[in-house]
C-alpha positions in Angstrom: 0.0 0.0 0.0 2.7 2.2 0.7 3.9 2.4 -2.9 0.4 3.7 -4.2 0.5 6.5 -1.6 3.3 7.8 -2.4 2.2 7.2 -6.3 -0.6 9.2 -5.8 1.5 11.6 -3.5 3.1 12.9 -6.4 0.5 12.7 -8.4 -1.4 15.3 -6.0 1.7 17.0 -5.9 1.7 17.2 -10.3 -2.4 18.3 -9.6 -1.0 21.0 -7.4 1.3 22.4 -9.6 -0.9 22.3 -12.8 -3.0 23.9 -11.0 -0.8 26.7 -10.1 -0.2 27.2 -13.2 -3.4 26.8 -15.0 -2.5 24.2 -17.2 -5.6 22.0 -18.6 -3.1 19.3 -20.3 -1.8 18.7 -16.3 -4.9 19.1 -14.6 -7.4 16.6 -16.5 -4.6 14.0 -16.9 -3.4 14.0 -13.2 -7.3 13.9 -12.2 -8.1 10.6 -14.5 -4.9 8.5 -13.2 -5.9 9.9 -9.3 -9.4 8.4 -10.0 -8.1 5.6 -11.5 -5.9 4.5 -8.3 -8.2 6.4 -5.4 -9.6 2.9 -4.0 -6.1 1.9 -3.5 -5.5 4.9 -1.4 -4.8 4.0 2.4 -4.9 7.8 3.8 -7.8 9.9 4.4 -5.5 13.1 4.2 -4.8 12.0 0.2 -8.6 12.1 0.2 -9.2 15.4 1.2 -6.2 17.0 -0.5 -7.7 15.8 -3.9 -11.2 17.2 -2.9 -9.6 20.2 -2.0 -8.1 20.7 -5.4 -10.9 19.4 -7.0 -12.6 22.3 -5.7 -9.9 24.6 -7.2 -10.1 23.5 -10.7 -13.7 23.6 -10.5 -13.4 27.6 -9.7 -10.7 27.7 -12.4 -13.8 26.1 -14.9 -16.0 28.3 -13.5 -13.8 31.5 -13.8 -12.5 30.6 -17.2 -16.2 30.1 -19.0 -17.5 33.4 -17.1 -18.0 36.5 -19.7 -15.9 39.4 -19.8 -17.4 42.5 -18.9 
């Protein structure tokens, strides 16, 4: 188990940083492999970090499809 938390350690860490920088080719990639591997996930603070971000890159959706005015 070990081995997939720190896998998906650095995936949240890849999430993080795409995020940070806005980049849709990190963000929707990092996202599918998380989901992919999240029931192999042994830690309840990897949980809520990904939520967290989740969160996040749904504001970035939101912000980016809101008109210009």
């Amino acid at each position: 188990m070990k081995q997939y938390d720190r896998g998906l350690s650095y995936i949240l860490d890849s999430l993080e940083y795409s995020i940070r920088t806005k980049s849709d080719n990190g963000m929707l990639p990092c996202m599918g492999i998380f989901e992919q591997f999240r029931q192999y996930s042994s830690s309840e603070e990897t949980q809520k970090l990904y939520n967290e971000f989740i969160r996040d890159v749904q504001k970035l959706s939101v912000y980016a499809w809101s008109p210009q005015v």
